[in-house]
TORFIDO-46481 format. One record per residue: residue number from 0; residue in three letters; x, z, y of N, C-alpha, C in turn. Coordinates in steps of 0.05 Angstrom, whole numbers, always signed. Layout:
BEGIN
ATOM resi resn   n.xx   n.zz   n.yy  ca.xx  ca.zz  ca.yy   c.xx   c.zz   c.yy
ATOM  NUM  Ala      X      Z      Y      X      Z      Y      X      Z      Y
...
//
This chain:
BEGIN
ATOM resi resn   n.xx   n.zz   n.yy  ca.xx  ca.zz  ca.yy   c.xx   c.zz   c.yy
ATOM    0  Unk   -334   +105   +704   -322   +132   +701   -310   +141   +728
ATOM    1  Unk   -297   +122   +739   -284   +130   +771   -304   +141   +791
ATOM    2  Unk   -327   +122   +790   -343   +126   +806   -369   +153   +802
ATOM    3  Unk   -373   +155   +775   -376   +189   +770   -361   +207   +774
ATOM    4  Unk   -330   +203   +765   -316   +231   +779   -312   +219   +807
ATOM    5  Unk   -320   +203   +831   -317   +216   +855   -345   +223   +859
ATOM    6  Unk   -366   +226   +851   -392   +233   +854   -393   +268   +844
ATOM    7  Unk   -378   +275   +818   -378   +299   +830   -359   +314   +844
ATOM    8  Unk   -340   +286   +851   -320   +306   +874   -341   +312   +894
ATOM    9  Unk   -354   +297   +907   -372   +302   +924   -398   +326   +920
ATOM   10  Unk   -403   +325   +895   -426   +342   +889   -404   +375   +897
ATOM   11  Unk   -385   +374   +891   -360   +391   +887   -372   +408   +921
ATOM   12  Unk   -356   +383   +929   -351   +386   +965   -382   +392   +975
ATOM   13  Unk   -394   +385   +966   -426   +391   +977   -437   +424   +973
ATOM   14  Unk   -424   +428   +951   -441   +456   +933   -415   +479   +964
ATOM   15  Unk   -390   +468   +964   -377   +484   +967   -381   +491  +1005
ATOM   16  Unk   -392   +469  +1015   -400   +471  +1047   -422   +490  +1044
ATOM   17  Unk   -441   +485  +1019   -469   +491  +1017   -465   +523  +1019
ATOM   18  Unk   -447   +532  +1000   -438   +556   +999   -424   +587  +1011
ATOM   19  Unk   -412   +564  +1033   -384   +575  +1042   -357   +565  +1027
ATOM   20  Unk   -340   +579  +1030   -315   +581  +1023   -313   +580   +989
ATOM   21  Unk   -296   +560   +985   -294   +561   +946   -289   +585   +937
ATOM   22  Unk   -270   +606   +945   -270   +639   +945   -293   +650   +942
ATOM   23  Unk   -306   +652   +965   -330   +666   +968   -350   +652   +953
ATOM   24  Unk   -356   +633   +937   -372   +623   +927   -365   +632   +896
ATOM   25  Unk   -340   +633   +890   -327   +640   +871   -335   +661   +865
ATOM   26  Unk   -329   +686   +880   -331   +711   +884   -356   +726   +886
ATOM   27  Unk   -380   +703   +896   -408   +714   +892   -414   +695   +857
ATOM   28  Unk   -408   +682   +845   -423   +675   +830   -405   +692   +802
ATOM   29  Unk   -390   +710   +804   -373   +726   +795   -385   +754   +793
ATOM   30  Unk   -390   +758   +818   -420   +775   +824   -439   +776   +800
ATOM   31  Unk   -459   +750   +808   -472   +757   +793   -471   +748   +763
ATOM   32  Unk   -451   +750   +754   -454   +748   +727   -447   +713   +709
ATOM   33  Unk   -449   +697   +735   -447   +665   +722   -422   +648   +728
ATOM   34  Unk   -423   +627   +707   -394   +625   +709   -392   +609   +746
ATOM   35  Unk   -379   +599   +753   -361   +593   +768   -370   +559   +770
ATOM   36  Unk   -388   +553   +795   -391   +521   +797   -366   +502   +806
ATOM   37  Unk   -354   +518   +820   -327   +495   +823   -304   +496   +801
ATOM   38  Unk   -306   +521   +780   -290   +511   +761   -301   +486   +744
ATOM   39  Unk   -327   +494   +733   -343   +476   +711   -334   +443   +734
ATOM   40  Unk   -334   +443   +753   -335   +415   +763   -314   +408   +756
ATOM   41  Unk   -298   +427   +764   -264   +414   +753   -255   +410   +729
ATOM   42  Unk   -273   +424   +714   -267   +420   +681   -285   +398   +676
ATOM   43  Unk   -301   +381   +688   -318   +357   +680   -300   +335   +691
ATOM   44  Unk   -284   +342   +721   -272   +330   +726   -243   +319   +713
ATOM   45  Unk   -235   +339   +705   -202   +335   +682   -205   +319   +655
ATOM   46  Unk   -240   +330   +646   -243   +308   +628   -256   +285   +626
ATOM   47  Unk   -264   +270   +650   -267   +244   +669   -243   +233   +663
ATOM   48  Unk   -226   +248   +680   -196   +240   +684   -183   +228   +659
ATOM   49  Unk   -188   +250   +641   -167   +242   +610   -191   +221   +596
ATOM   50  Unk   -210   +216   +596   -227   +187   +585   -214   +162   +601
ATOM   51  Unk   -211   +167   +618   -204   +148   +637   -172   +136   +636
ATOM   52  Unk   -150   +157   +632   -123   +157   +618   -121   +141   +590
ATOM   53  Unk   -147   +150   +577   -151   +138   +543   -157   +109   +549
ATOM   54  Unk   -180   +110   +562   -192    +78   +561   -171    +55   +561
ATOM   55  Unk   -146    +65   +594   -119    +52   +605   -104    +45   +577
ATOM   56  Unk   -105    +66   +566    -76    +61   +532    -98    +48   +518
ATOM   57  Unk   -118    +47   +513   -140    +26   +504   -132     -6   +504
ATOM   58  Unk   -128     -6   +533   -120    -27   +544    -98    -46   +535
ATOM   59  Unk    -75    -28   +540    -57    -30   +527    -50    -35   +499
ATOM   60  Unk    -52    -16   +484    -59    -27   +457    -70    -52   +453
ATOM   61  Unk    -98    -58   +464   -104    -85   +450    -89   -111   +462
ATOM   62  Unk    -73   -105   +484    -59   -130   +497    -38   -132   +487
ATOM   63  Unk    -27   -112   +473     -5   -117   +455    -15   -126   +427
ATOM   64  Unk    -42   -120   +410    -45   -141   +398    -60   -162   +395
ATOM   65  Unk    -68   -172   +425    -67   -201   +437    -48   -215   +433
ATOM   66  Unk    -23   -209   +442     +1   -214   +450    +12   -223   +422
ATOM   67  Unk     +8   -212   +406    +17   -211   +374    -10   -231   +359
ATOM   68  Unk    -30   -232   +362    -42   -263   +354    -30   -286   +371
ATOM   69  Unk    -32   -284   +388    -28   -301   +409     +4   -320   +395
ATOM   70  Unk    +21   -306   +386    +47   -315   +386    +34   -325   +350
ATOM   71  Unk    +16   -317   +337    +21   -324   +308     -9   -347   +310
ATOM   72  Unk    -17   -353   +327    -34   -374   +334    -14   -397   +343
ATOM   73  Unk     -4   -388   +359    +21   -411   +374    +34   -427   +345
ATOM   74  Unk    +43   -409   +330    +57   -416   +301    +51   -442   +289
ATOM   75  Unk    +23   -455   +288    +13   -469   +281    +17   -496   +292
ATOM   76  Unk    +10   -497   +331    +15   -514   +341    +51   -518   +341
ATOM   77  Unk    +64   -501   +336    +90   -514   +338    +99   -526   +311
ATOM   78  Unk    +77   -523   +296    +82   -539   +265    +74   -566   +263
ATOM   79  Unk    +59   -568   +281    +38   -592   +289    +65   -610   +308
ATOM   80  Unk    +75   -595   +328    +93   -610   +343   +120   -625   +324
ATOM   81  Unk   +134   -601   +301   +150   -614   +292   +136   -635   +273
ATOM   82  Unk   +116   -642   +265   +105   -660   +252   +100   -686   +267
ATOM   83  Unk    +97   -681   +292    +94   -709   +313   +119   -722   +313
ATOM   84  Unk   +150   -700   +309   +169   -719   +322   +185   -721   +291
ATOM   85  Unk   +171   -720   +266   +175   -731   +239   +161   -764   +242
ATOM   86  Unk   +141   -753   +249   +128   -783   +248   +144   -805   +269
ATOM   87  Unk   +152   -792   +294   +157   -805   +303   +181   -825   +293
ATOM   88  Unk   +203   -808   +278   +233   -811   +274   +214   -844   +258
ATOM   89  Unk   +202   -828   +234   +197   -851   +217   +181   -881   +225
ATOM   90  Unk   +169   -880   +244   +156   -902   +266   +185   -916   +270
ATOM   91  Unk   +196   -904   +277   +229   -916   +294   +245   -927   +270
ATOM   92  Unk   +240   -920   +251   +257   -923   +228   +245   -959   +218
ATOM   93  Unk   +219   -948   +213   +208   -977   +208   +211  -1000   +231
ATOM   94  Unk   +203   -985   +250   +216  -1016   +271   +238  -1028   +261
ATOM   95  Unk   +260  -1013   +259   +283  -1021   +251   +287  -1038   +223
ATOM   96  Unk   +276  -1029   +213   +275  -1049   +187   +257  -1075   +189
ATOM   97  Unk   +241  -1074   +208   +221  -1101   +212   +240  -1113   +230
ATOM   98  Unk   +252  -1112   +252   +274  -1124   +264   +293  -1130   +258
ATOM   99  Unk   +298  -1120   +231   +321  -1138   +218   +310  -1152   +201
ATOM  100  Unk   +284  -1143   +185   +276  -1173   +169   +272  -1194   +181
ATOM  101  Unk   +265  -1196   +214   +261  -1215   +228   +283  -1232   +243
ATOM  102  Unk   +305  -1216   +243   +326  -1228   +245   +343  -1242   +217
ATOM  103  Unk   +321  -1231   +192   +335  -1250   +175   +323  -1275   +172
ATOM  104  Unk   +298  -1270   +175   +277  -1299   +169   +289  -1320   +197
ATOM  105  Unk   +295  -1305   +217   +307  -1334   +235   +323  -1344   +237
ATOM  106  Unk   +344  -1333   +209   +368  -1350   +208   +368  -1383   +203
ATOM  107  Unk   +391  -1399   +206   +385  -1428   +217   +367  -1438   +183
ATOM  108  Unk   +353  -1455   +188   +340  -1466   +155   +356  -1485   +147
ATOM  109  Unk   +379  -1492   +161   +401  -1507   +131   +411  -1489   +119
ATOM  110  Unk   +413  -1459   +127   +424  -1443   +105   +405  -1439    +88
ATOM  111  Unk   +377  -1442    +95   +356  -1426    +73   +350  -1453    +57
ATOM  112  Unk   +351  -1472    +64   +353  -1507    +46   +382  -1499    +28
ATOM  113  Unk   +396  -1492    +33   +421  -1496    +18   +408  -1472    -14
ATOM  114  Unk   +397  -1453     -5   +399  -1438    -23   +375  -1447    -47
ATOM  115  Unk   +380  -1442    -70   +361  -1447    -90   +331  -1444    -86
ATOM  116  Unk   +319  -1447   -108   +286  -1445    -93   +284  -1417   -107
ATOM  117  Unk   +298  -1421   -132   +296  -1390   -148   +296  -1363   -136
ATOM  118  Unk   +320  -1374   -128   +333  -1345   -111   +316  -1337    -83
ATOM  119  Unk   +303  -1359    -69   +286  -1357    -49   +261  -1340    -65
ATOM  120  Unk   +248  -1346    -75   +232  -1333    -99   +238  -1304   -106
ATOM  121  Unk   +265  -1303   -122   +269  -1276   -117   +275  -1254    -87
ATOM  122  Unk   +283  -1270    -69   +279  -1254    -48   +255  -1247    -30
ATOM  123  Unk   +228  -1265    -39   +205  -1258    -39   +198  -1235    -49
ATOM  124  Unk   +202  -1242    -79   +186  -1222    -91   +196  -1189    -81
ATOM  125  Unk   +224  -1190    -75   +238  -1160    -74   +221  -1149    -43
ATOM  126  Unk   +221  -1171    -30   +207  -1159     -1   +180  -1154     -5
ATOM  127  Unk   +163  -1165    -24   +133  -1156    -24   +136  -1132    -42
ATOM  128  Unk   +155  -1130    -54   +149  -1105    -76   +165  -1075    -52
ATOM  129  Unk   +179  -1093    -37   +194  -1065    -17   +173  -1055     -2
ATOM  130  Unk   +149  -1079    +12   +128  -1075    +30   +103  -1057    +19
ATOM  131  Unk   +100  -1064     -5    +92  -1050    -22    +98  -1020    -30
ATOM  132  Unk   +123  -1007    -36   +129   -981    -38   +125   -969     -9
ATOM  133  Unk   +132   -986    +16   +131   -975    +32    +99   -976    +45
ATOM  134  Unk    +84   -987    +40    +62   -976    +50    +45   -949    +27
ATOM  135  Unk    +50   -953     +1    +50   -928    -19    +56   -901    -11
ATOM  136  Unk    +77   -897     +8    +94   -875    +19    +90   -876    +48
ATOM  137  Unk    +66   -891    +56    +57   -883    +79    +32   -872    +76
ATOM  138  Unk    +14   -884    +59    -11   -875    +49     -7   -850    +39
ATOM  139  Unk    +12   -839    +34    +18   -812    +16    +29   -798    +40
ATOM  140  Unk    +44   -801    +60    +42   -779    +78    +31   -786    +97
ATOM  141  Unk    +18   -796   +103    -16   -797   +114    -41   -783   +107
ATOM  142  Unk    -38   -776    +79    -52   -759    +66    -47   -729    +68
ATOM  143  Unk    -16   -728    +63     +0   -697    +72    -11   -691    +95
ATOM  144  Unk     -7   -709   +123     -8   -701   +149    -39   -686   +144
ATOM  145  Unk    -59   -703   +138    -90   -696   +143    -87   -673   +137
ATOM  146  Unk    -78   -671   +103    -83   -641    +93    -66   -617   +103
ATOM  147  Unk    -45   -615   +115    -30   -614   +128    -46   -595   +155
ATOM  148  Unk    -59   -610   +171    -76   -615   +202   -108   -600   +190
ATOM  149  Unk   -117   -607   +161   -141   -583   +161   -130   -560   +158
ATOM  150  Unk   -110   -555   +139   -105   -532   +135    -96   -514   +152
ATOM  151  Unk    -78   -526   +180    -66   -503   +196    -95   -517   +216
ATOM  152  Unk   -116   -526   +227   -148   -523   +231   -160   -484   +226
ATOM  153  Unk   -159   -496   +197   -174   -470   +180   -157   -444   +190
ATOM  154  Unk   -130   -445   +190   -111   -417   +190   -120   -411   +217
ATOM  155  Unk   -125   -434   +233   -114   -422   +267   -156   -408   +269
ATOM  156  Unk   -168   -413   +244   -198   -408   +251   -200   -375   +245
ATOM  157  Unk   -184   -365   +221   -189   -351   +203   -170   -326   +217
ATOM  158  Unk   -156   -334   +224   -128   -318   +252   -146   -308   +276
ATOM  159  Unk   -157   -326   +279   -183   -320   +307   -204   -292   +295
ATOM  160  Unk   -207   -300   +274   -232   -278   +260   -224   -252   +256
ATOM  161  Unk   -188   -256   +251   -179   -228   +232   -170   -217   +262
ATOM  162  Unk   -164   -228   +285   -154   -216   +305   -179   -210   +318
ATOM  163  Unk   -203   -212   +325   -222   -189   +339   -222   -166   +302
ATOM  164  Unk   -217   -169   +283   -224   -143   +260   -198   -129   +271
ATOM  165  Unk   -173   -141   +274   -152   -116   +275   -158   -106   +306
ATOM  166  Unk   -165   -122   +331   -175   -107   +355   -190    -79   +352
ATOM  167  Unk   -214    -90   +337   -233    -62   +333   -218    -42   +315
ATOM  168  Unk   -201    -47   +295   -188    -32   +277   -170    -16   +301
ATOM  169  Unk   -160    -21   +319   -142    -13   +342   -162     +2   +361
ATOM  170  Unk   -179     -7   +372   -205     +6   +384   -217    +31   +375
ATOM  171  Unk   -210    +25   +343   -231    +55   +329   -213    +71   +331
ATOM  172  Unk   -187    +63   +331   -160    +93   +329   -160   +101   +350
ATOM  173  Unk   -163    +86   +375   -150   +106   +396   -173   +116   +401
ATOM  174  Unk   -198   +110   +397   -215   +131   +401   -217   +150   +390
ATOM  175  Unk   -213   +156   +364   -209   +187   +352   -193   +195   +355
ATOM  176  Unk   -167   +181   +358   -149   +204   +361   -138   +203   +385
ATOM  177  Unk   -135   +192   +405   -118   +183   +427   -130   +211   +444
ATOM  178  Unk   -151   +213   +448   -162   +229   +472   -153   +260   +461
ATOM  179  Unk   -156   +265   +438   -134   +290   +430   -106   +286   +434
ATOM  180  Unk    -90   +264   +436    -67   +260   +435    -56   +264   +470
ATOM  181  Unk    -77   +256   +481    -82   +257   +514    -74   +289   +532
ATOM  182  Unk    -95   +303   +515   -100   +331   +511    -90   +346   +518
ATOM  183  Unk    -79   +337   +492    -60   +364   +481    -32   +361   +482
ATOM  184  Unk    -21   +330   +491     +4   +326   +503    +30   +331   +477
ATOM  185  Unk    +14   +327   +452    +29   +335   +424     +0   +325   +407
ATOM  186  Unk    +14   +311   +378     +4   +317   +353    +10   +324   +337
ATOM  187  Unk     -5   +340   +322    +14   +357   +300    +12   +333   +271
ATOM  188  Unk    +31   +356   +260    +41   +342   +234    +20   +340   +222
ATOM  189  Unk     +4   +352   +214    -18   +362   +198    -38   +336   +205
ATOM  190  Unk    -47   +313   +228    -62   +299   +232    -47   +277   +225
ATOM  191  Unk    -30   +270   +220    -18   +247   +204    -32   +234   +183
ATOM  192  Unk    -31   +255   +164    -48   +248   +137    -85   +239   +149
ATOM  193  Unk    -95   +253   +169   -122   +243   +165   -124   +213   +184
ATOM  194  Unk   -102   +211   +198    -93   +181   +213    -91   +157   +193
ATOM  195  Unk    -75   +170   +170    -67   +149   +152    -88   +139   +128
ATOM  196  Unk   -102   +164   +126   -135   +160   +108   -150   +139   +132
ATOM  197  Unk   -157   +154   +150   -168   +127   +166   -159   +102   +162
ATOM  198  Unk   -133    +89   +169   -131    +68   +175   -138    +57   +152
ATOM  199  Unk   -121    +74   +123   -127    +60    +98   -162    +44    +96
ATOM  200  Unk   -182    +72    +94   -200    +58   +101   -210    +37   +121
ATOM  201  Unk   -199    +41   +134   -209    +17   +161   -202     +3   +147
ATOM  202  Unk   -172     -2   +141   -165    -36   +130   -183    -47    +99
ATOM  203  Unk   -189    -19    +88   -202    -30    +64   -233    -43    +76
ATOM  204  Unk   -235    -32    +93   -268    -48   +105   -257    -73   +115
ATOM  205  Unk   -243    -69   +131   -239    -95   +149   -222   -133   +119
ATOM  206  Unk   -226   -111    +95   -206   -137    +83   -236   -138    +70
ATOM  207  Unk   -257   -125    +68   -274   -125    +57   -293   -155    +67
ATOM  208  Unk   -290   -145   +100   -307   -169   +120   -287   -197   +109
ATOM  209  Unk   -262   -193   +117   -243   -214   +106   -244   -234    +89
ATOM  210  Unk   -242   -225    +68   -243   -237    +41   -276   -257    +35
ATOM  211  Unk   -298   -247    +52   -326   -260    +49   -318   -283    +80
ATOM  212  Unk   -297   -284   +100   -292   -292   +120   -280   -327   +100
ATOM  213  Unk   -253   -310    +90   -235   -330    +79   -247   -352    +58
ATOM  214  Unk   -265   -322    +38   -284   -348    +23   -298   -363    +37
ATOM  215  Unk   -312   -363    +55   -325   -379    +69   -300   -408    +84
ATOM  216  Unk   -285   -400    +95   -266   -425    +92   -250   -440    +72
ATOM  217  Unk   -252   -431    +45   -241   -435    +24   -213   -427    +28
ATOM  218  Unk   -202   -407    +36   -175   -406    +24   -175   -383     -1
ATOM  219  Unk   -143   -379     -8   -142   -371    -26   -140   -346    -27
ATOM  220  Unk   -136   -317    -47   -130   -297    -39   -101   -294    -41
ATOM  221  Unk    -87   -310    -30    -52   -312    -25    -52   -301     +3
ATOM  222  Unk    -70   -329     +9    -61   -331    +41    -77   -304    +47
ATOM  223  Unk   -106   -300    +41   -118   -276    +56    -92   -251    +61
ATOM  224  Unk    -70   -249    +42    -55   -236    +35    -35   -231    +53
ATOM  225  Unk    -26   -257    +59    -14   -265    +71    -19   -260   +103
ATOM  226  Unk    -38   -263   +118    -54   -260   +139    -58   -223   +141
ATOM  227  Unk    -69   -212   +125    -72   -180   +132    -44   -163   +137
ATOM  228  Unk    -26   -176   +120     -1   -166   +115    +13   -170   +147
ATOM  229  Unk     +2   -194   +162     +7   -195   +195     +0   -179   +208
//
């Protein structure tokens, strides 16, 4: 676009040496009857100019909702982070409990001779059945974590898909209406309503692509819900 409007700046500057004076060129093509070549340039030129103003808020717009996936993509990994330093607490937790069973098994063995065989027995059994719950309730949030790790997988996939649909949903507005809005330096009241029929439809297409998106990753229509509503 830049490089066409300085091409007919130049065609501009060319017609007007070719001619004489922008006046006198003015003033003969006034003469005879036709419009005016250095206005029409300037009127191709102003609206170069304002495509070119649009494209810029184009720009804009979609980097603001870059900016806005970007931060609800992040969401995920910092769910992932507080989950590393859960696990971690609980790693640390269990050390602690294996370093003290080990400081009980090395207490001197005339105390563990002194004690019954029964009671030795029962303090077996309580430690295999403790080792026991505790590996139960590791196997079980080991299971959470996985499901846990596909599911924000799938969100951060399905977040990727719905953010190029709301880009183009952002893309198709400012192209109809932005370059009037450019313009005419005002919008009237009266274009509200056909803004708001748009978008409705846009979004009804775009939940349309959605929903065959989400089925395809299996989620539910909560979350699709949940996700458009972003």
């Amino acid at each position: 676009m830049v490089y066409r409007t300085a091409a007919r700046f130049a065609a501009l500057a060319g017609s007007s040496a070719a001619g004489g004076p922008p006046a006198a060129a003015a003033a003969a093509a006034a003469a005879a009857g036709g419009p005016s070549a250095a206005a029409a340039a300037f009127e191709a030129i102003k609206v170069d100019l304002t495509h070119i103003v649009a494209a810029h808020a184009q720009l804009l717009v979609l980097r603001a909702f870059a900016e806005r996936i970007d931060q609800l993509l992040q969401q995920p990994q910092q769910q992932q982070q507080q989950h590393q330093q859960q696990q971690q607490h609980q790693q640390q937790r269990q050390q602690q409990h294996q370093q003290q069973h080990q400081q009980h098994q090395q207490q001197p063995q005339q105390h563990q001779q002194q004690q019954p065989q029964q009671h030795q027995q029962q303090q077996q059994q309580q430690h295999n059945e403790q080792q026991q719950n505790e590996q139960q309730q590791n196997e079980q949030q080991q299971q959470q974590q996985q499901q846990q790790q596909q599911q924000q997988r799938e969100q951060a996939s399905v977040h990727r898909i719905l953010s190029c649909l709301f880009r183009c949903l952002a893309l198709s507005w400012v192209d109809d209406y932005f370059s009037d809005f450019v313009t005419t330096q005002t919008l009237a009241i009266s274009a509200l309503s056909p803004i708001r029929i748009s978008l409705q439809n846009a979004c009804k297409e775009a939940r349309g692509t959605a929903v065959a998106v989400a089925d395809a990753f299996g989620h539910s229509d909560n979350f699709l819900n949940s996700a458009l509503g972003r």
